[in-house]
C-alpha positions in Angstrom: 20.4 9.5 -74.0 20.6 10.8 -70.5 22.8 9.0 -68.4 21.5 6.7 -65.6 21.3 9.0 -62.4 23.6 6.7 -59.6 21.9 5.7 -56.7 22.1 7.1 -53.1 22.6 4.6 -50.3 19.9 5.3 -47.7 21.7 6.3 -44.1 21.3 3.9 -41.7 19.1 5.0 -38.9 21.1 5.0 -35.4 19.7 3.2 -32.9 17.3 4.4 -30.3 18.8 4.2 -27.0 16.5 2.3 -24.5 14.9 4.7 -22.0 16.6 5.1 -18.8 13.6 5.2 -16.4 11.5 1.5 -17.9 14.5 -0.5 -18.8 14.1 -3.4 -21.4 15.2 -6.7 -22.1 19.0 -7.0 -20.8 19.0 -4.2 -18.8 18.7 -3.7 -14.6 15.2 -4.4 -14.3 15.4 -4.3 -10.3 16.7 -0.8 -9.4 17.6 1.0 -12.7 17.9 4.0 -10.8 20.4 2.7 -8.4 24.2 2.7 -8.7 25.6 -0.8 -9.6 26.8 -2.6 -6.5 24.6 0.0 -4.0 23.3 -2.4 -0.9 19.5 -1.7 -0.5 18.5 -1.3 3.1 15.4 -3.7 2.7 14.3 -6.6 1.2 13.9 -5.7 -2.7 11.2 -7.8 -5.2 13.0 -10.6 -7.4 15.2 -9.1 -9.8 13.1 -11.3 -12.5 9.8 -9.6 -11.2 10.5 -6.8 -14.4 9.8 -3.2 -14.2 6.4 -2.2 -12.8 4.7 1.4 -14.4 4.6 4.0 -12.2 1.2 4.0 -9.6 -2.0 4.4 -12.0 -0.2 3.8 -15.4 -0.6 1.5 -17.5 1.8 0.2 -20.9 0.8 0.5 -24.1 2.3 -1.9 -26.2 4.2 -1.4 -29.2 5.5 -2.7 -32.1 9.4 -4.0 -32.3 11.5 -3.8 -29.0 10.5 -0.1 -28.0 10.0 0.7 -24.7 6.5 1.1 -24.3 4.2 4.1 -23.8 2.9 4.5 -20.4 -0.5 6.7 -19.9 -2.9 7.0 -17.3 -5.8 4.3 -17.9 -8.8 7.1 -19.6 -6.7 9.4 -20.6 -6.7 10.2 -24.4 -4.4 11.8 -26.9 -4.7 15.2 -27.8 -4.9 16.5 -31.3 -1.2 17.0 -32.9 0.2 14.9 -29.8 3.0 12.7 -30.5 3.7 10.2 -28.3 7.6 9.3 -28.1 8.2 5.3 -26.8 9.6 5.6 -23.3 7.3 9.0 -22.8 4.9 8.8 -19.8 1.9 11.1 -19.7 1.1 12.8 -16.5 -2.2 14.2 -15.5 -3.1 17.5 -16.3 -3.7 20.2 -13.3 -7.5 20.4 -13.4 -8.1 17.4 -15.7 -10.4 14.8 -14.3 -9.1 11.9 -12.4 -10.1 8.0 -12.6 -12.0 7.2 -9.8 -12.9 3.7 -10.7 -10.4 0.6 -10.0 -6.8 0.6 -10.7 -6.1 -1.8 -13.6 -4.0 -4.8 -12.3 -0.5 -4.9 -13.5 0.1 -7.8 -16.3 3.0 -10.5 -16.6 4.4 -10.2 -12.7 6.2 -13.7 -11.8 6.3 -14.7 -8.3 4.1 -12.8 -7.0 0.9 -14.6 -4.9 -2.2 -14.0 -6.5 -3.8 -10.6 -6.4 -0.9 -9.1 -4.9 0.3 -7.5 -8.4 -1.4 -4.4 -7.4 1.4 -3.6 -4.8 4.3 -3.8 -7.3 3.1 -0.6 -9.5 2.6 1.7 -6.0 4.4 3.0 -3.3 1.8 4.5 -1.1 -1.6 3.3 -0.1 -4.7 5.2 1.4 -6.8 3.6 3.7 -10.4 5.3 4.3 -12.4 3.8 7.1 -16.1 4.1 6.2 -18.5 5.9 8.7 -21.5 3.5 10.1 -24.3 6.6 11.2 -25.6 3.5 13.7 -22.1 3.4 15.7 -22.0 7.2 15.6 -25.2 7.7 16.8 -25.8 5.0 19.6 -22.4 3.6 20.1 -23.4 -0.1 19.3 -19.8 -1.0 17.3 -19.9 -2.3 14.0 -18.3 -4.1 12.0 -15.4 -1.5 10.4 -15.3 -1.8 6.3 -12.1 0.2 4.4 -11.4 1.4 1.2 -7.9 0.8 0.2 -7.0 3.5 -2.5 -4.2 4.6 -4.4 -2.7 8.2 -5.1 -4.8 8.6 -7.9 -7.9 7.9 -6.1 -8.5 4.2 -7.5 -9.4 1.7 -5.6 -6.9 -1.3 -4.7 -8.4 -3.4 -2.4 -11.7 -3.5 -0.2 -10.8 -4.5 3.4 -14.2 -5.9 5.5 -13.6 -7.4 9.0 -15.1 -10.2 9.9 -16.2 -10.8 14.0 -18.7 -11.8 15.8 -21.1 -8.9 17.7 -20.6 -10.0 21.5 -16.8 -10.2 20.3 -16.8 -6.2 19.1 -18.9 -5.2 22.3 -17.4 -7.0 25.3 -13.5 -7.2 24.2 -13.4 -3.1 22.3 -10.2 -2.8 21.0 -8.4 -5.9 21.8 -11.0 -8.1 20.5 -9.5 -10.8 17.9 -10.4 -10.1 14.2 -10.4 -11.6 11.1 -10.0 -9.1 8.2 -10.9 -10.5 4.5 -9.0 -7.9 1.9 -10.9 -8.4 -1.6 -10.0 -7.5 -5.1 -12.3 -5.8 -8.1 -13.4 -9.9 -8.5 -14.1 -9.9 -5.0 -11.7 -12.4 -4.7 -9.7 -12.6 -1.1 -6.1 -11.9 -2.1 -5.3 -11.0 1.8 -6.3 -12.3 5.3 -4.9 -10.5 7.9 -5.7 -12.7 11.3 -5.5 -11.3 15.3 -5.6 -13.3 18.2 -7.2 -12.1 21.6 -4.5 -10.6 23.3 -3.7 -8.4 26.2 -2.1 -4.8 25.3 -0.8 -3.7 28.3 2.7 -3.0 28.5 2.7 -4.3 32.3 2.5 -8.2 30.3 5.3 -8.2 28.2 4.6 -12.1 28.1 1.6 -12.0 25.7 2.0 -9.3 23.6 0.0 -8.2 20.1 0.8 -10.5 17.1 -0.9 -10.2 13.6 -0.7 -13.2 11.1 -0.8 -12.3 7.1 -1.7 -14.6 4.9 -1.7 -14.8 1.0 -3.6 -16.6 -0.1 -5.2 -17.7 2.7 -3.9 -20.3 4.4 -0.3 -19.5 3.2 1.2 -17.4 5.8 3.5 -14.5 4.3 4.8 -12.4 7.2 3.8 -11.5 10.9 3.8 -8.3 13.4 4.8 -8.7 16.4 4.8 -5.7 18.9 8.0 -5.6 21.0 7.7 -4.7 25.0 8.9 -1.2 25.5 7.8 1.1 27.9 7.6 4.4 26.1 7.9 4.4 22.1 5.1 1.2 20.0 7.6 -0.6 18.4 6.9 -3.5 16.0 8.4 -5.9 14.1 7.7 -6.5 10.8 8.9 -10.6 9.8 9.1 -12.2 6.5 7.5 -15.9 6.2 10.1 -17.4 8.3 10.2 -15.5 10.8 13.2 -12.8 10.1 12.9 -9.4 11.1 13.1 -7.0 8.1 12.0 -3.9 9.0 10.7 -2.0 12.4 8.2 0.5 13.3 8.4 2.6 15.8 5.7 5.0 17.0 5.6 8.4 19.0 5.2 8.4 22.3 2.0 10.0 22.6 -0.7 8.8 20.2 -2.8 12.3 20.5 -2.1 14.6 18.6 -4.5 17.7 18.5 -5.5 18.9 14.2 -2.0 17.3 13.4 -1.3 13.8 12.2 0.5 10.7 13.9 3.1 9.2 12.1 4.6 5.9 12.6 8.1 5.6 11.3 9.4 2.5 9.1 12.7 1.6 9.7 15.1 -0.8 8.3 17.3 -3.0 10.6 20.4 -0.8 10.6 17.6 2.1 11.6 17.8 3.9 8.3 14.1 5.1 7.5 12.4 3.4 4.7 8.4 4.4 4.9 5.9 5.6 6.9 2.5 4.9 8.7 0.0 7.9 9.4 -2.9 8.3 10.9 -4.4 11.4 9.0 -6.4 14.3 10.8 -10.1 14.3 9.5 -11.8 16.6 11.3 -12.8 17.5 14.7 -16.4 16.1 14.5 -14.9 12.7 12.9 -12.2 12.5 15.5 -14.2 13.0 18.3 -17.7 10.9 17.4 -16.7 8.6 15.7 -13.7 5.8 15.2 -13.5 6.3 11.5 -9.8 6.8 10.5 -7.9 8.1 7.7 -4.1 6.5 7.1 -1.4 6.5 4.9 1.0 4.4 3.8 4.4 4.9 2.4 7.2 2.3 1.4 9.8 1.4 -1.5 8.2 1.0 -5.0 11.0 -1.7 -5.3 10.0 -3.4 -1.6 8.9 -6.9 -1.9 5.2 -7.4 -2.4 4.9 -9.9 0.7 6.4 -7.6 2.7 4.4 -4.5 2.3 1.4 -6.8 2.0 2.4 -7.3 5.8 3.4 -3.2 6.7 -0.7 -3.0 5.3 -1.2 -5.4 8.2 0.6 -3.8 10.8 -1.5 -0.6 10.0 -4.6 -2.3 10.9 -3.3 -3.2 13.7 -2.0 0.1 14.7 -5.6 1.4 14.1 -7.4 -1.3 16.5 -4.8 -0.6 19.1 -4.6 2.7 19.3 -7.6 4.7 17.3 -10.4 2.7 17.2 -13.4 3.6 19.8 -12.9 3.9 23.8 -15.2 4.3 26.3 -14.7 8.0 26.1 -16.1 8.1 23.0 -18.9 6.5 23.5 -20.0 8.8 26.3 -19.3 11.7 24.1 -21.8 10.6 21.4 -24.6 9.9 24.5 -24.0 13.3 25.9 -25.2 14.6 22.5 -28.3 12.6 21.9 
């Protein structure tokens, strides 16, 4: 009788290491990437606010205490693929893009409603939609954005809200209301100007913008500092602390070239960006549609780059939106 064959103890199966760029549960969710003890230049998102995925992802879960696979919302796996937890899929050069609305990140605390958006992205587009009636006779509109990411999806849908004698008689200083909607058409964002003079010469009453989210709550201000050369603006936090600065070139003109708007911190270390894109010589010059970009820390706190979106509408109004100039430009062609 043939003897019993021994049994081999199964090896134990080392343990995966958690991936270095989504952290999990014990690790640096904040700032992963960051040295321990490193000062950050801005105001950062609460350290319980959890990872965000990159702009456009989305996590798939799955099962045990993997990190979780992160893949571009349509995008589907190719035959003889496999997917490694941790492993993020990037587009393909050519492959089609999602154009529809970016999936709102899931599980965010602290965050005001409808803000969640702004923790997965660090750069916005804003596209200015062109009204043929404005172009064509002048009579200003009412201006309507699409707020996009770097994918193409759309964010946020930004519609101002004024009366007509308001847009005609005061141009580019007149107050506005702007009502920023989600995909539910829910207002997440109210962004609120008072009628105010812009001249430099009145350093007594100069530009302020009010953010509020959700309405009603304010979240941060813009407030334009009196200088005589170089925009400057202040970006505040909800009670009423200076955390970062913009500060503008000193000619807002600039000839098939964009205009940038730099974002600085407090100690004048440059954190982000504003610009106001080139689209064209017939765009520019007939009409006061606009193209900007946006560019701040993925790890800034939502109110706060909630209020830099802010202080880009402003920007536009006071310094790109239609002059009289303009207007006699589109009557010489008619």
């Amino acid at each position: 009788m043939s003897a019993t064959p021994e049994k081999i103890p199964l090896e134990e199966k080392p343990t995966q290491q958690g991936n270095q760029l989504y952290p999990s549960v014990g690790q640096d969710a904040n700032n992963p990437l960051l040295q321990q003890g490193a000062a950050s230049p801005y105001p950062s998102a609460p350290a319980n606010a959890g990872p965000p995925a990159p702009p456009g992802y989305m996590a798939v879960p799955q099962n045990g205490m993997n990190p979780p696979i992160m893949m571009q919302p349509g995008m589907q796996m190719q035959p003889g693929m496999v997917m490694q937890p941790g492993m993020v899929m990037q587009p393909v050069l050519g492959q089609q893009q999602v154009t529809g609305w970016m999936p709102i990140p899931q599980g965010i605390p602290n965050c005001p409603p409808g803000l969640e958006y702004l923790t997965a992205v660090d750069q916005l587009l804003v596209h200015q939609q062109v009204e043929l009636l404005e172009a064509f006779t002048g009579f200003e509109t009412a201006n309507k954005y699409e707020i996009k990411n770097t994918f193409g999806q759309k964010v946020y849908w930004a519609v101002e809200d004024t009366g007509c004698c308001n847009r005609m008689c005061c141009g580019t200083a007149r107050a506005f209301d702007i009502k920023v909607l989600d995909n539910f058409q829910n207002e997440v964002l109210h962004f609120r100007r008072d009628l105010r003079c812009q001249s430099c010469c009145f350093p007594c009453c100069l530009q302020k913008l009010e953010v509020s989210s959700p309405p009603g709550t304010v979240i941060g201000t813009v407030e334009q500092k009196w200088t005589l050369l170089r925009p400057e603006f202040n970006i505040k936090d909800q009670h009423g602390d200076t955390v970062l600065i913009i500060r503008g070139p000193c000619c807002q003109c600039s000839l098939c070239g964009d205009v940038k708007f730099l974002v600085l911190s407090k100690d004048g270390t440059e954190v982000g960006k504003v610009t106001k894109q080139w689209t064209g010589f017939v765009q520019e010059h007939f009409t006061d549609a606009d193209n900007f970009g946006i560019n701040f820390p993925m790890d800034l706190d939502v109110r706060v780059k909630a209020t830099m979106l802010g202080a880009l509408f402003l920007i536009d109004y006071m310094y790109f939106e239609s002059n009289d100039k303009k207007k006699i430009n589109r009557r010489g062609l008619l």
